[in-house]
Structure formats: C-alpha cells, structure tokens
N, C-alpha and C positions, 0 to 999 in steps of 0.2 A: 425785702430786707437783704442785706449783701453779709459779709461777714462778719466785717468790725460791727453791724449793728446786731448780731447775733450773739458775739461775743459781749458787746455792752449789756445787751438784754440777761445774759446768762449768768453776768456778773451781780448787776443788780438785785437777782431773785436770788443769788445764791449769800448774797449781801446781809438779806431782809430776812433771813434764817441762820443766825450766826453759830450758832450752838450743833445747830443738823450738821453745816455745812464744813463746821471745825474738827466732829469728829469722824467724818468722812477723809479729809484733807489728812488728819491725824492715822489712818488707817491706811491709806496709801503710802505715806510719808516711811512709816514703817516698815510695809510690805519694799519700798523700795529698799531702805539702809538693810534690812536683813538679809537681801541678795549681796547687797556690794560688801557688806562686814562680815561675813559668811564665805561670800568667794573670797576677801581679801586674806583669810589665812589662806586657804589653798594656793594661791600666787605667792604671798610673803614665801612659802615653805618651798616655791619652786625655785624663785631665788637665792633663796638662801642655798638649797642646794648646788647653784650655779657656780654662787659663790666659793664652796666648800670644794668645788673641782676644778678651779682656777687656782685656788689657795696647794693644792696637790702636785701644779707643775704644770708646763706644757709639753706636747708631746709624747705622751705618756702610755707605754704600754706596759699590762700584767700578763703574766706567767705562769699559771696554775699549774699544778699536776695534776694530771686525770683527762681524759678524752672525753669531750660531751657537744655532741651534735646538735643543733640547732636545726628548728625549723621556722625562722621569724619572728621567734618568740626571744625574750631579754637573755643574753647569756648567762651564767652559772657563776656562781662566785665561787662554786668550791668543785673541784673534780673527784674522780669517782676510782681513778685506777691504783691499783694498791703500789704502783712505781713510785718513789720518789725519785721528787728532782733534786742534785746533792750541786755543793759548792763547784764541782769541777763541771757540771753543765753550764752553770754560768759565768762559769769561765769564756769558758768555748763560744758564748754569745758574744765574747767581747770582741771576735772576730769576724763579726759583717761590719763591715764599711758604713753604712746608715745608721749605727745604733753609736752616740754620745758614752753613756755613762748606761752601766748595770749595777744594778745594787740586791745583790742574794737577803734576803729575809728569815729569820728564824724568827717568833715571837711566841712568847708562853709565860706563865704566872708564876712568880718566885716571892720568897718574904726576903724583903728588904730591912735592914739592922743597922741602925749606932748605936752602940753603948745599952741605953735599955728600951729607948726606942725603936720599934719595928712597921712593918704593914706590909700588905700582901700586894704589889702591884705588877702592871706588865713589863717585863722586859723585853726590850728589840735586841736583835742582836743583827750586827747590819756590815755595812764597808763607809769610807769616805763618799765614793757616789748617792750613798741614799739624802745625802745633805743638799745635792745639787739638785736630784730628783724630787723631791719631796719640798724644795723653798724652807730649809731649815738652817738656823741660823744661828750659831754658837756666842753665846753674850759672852762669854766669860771662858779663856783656857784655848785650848783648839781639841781639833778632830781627832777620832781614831787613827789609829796611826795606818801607814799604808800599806800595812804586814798584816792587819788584820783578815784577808781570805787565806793566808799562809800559816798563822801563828796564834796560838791562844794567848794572848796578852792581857792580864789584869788590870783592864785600868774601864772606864764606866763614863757614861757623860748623861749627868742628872736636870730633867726636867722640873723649873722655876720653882715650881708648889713642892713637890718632893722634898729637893733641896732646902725651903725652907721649915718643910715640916720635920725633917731628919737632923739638921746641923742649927734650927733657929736662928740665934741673931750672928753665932758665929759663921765663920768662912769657909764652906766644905772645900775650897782647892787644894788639892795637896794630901787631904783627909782620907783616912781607908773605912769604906764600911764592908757588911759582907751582903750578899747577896746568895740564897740554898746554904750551899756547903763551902761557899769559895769569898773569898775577898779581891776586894778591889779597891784600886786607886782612884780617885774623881779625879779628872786631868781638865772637866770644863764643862760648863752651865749653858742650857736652849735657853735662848731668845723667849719670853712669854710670849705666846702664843694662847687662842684659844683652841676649842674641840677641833677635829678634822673627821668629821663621817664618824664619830663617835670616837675617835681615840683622843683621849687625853696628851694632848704632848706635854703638857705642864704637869703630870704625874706620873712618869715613866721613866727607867733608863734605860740607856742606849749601850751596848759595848760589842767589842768586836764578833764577827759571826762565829769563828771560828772559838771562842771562847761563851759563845752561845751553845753550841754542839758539843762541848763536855758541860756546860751548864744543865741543858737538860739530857744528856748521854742518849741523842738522835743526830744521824747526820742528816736527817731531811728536811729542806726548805721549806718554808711554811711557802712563800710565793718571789717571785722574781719581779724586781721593777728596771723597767728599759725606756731610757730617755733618745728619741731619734734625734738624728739633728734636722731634718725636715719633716713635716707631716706628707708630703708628697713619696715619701718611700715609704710609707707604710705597710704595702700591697705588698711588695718586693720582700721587705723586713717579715714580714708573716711566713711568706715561703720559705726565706733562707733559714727563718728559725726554727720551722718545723724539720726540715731537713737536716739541719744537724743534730735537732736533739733524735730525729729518727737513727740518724746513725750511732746516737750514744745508748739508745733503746733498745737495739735488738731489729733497728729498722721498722719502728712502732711511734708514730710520733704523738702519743699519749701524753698530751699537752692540752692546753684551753688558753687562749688567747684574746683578752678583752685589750679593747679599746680604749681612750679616757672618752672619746669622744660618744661611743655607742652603749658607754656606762649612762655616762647624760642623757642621752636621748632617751632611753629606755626610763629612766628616772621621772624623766621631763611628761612623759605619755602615762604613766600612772597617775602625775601630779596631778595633771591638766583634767584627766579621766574625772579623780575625786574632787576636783574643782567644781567642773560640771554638774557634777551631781548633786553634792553642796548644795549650788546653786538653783538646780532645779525643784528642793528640799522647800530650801526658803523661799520660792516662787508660791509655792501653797498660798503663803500671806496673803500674796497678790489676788488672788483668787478670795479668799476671805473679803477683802476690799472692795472684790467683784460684786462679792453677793451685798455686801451692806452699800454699796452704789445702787442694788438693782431696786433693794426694799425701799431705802430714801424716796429712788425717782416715783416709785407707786405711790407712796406717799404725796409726794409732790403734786403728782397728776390730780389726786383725790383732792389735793386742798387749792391744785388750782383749774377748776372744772371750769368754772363761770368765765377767768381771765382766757381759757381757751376759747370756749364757746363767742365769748366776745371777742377776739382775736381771728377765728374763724369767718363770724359776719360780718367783720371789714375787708375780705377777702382772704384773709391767711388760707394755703392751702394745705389739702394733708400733709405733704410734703415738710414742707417750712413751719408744721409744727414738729413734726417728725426732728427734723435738725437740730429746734429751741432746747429741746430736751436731752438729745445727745451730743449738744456741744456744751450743753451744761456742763455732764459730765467730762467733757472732754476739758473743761474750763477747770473745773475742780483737780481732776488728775495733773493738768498739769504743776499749780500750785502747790499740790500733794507729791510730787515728784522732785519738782525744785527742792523740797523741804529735805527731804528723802537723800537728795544728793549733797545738800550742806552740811548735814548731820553726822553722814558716812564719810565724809571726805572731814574733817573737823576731827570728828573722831578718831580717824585712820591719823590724823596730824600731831595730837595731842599724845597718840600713845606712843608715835616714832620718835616725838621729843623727851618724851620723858622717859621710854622705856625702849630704847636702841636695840638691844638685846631681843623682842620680839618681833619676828617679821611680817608683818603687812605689808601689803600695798593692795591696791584695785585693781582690778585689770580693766583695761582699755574696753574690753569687747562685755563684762558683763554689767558695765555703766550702759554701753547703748541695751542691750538685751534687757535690764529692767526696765529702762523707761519704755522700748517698745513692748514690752509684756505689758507695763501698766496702761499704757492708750489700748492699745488690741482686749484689756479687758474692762478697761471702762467702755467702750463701742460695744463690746458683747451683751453685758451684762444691761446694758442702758437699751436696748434694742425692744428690746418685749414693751417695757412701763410707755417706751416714745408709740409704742405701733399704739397701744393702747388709748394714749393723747391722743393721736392721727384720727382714732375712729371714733371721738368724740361728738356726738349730734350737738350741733351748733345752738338749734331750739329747745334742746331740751337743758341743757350746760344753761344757758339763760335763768330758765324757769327758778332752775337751782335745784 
C-alpha cells in the first residue's frame, strides 16, 4: 500500500463511523480555535500597544526625576530622588543641538466648573511643543500662547468630551470656566482623539505650565518630553542631557531616561511572554483530543480485529498495519485542524468587522504551533492502540 492508498483506506473506515469520527474531528477542531482565539488577544493587545506609541510621536525621549539604575531589566517609570526637575532645567535642554522641541509637563487632578456644572478631571499643564511632540491637534481656536514657560496665563484648551459635557450644545470659545481656585479662558478645542496609554485626551485640559505651578502651588515637573530631530543622536542626546542637568544638580545627574523605543520593547517581551503562555494554557485541549484519539483507536482496534487478521493474511505486515491506524489518525486531525483554523480565523474576522474597538489578530507563529502540536499529538497518542493492531495474531483475529 503506498500512501494515497492509506490515506484512502483511512478515510473510508473513518467514513463508516460518522458519529465516533465527528466527535473526535469536533474535539481537535476545538483544541486548535482555543490556541489561535486565546493567543489572538495577546497579539491584538501587542498591537495595539504598537499602535498607542506611534500615536505618541516619533523620536521621543522622557525625563524623569530620580536616578534608577538598570540591570537589563525594563526601565522605571517613575524615579526615586527627592530633586525635582523645575521649568528652568528644561529650559537648559533646549540647548543641544539634536533635541527638536521640549515640552516641561506638570499634570495633577483639579475640579473643573461652569455655572453648576462641575467634575473632577486631569489637568496638563504644558508649552506649544508638547502639541508637536505628542501628534496633538487643535480642532478649534489655537495653542498656548508662547509665554507660557515664562508667564502664568489664564487661558485653557478643553478636550472634545469635556468641552461638550461643560458647555453642551453651546460654544465654550471665548467662554471662562474655573478650574481649583482660578479661572480661565478656553482659547481652543483638541482634535477627538481616543485613549493614549490610558489618558484620556478627550477629557482633559491643557493650559500653560507655568500656570500649572500656581494651579497646584509646586514648581516640580511631573516629567520632560524631548523630540530629537534624528533617532541617530540619541546616544549623544543622552550624554549631553545628563551633563547638563548634572551641572544644574550639584553635579548629580539624578535623572532616568527612557526611550520611546525601549518603552516598546520592553512592553512588546511582556506581551509576547503572556501570549505564550496563553497559548500553552489552551494547548491542554489538544492534549484532551490526544487522549479521546487514543480511547477511539482502542476501540477501533477491538471492532476491527477480524479486518486486521484478514489484512495481515494477504500479507499486510506489522509495519503497514502500524501506519493504517496512525494515518488514521493523522487523517482525522487534519480535518479537525482545518476545522479549527476556519473557525478561529472567521471569528477573529467577524469581531474586527463589527467590533473595531477590540483588538485581535492571530499571529503567524501560533497558527503553525497548533497544527504541529495537533499532528505531534495525534502520532503520540495513536502510537500505543496502532503497536496494539501490529501484534494482532492473524489466526486467531480470524477465528474471531
């Protein structure tokens, strides 16, 4: 017998038992969509995140206060030394050659007010560069004024949702509401946008930094954002930065320095981390499918003694019955795998059309990793019931 006549044979007997062989096919089918719909939130979520630091800008480095040393492990998001960094250090940034645009950051919780509407949201308090640095985009009015690292200037620029939950159907420009203790002018409306890394830009205002620092009465920066104008100087950019805030420090360059790039990566090796594992979770199935492959073929073997026995004494040898049984299953799984991959793929299609908003996708690598898991365990598990067949006595198989 060569293969196609193995494969025909295997199809056949697996034909003549529709109900066995349906929930066998049904069981694999399964065991595959639960790896690939399983990893595919872990990949959606890695994406997405991709997406979320593309949406942040290019070239992008942050500023932390606090010294914190790394040993290969993901940098800190927050630093540790009691220094603050104040608006005149980032000043001083604005003088390396390699660095674009600086934008000082203060950000902190204030109740927002018109009339008798209120609500408690975040304030930024920023310069004209954090619009360039950040892809943020004024629908309506213009920017901070360009006095804003110099002057505490009253005036605010309200994110889409706010805006319309504070002023409803009328037109906040021009409009004063207050914000703590102090009032302000809306001079101009963000672009709708959605989330960024969890902030809300469509639920926030924005107003000058310097009128951030009597807002919450602290001169210290929450963090520093620094746009290069090449990514090829960023090596350079690191050094000259720490060197000057060392010199504004006491000669302590009590600073933390992340990346946009080495924020991702770091992001990206957790994601992929719990992907895996995910996936290794819902491999279980497969293994479930292993075993009710193994019971099936014992069955099998039991109900087809006589058709071995007689298959045997036309010549079949141990061998080539050995195969009939495990290309069986090799026949079955793949049917059951096919199944497995239209399901999951259909599904993953059906939710990206209709619900945009959540992210899926499959990845590449654990489409082939289920189907080789499920051959590798239908060969495993099929191995015992086929040695079984093989040692079938020919004359006694007969007798019945």
């Amino acid at each position: 017998m060569n293969l196609a006549d193995h494969w025909l044979f295997s199809y056949q007997a697996l034909a003549r038992h529709r109900l066995r062989s349906t929930m066998v096919l049904l069981a694999i089918g399964m065991g595959v969509s639960s790896v690939l719909l399983l990893t595919s939130i872990g990949e959606g979520a890695r994406l997405y995140i991709e997406q979320e630091f593309s949406a942040l800008g290019s070239k992008m480095l942050i500023v932390l206060p606090g010294k914190k040393e790394t040993t290969g492990s993901a940098p800190p998001l927050y630093g540790t030394s009691p220094r603050d960094l104040t608006i005149e250090d980032a000043q001083a940034l604005k003088k390396i050659p390699s660095i674009s645009h600086v934008a000082p950051i203060i950000a902190g919780t204030a109740s927002v007010s018109n009339q008798s509407l209120s609500r408690d949201i975040i304030i930024l308090g920023t310069n004209r560069d954090m619009f360039t640095v950040r892809n943020l985009t004024v629908k309506q009015g213009r920017m901070l004024p360009e006095n804003s690292e110099t002057r505490a200037t009253p005036v605010c620029i309200l994110g889409a949702k706010l805006a319309k939950e504070l002023f409803k159907k009328s037109s906040p420009m021009g409009q004063w509401l207050r914000i703590g203790e102090y009032k302000y002018r809306v001079i101009g409306l963000l672009k709708a946008r959605g989330e960024s890394l969890g902030l809300d830009l469509q639920d926030m205002a924005i107003i000058p930094v310097r009128s951030a620092q009597v807002l919450f009465d602290s001169p210290a920066l929450f963090r520093i954002l620094l746009q290069l104008k090449q990514t090829d100087f960023e090596i350079n950019t690191r050094v000259n930065i720490n060197k000057i805030i060392a010199q504004r420090h006491d000669g302590e360059a009590d600073i933390t320095i992340i990346s946009q790039d080495a924020m991702l990566s770091a992001f990206n090796k957790i994601i992929v981390a719990v992907t895996a594992s995910i996936g290794a979770i819902a491999a279980i199935s497969l293994i479930v499918a292993g075993i009710l492959i193994m019971n099936v073929s014992y069955i099998s073997v039991s109900q087809r003694r006589e058709e071995i026995g007689l298959l045997k004494s036309l010549g079949a040898s141990a061998r080539e019955v050995r195969q009939i049984f495990i290309i069986s299953s090799l026949v079955i799984t793949s049917f059951g795998s096919l199944a497995g991959l239209i399901l999951s793929y259909s599904l993953v299609f059906i939710i990206q059309t209709n619900f945009p908003k959540i992210p899926l996708a499959i990845p590449w690598w654990s489409t082939i990793a289920a189907i080789f898991m499920s051959f590798i365990v239908a060969l495993l598990f099929s191995w015992l019931p086929a040695n079984k067949a093989a040692a079938v006595d020919p004359i006694l198989a007969l007798r019945g």
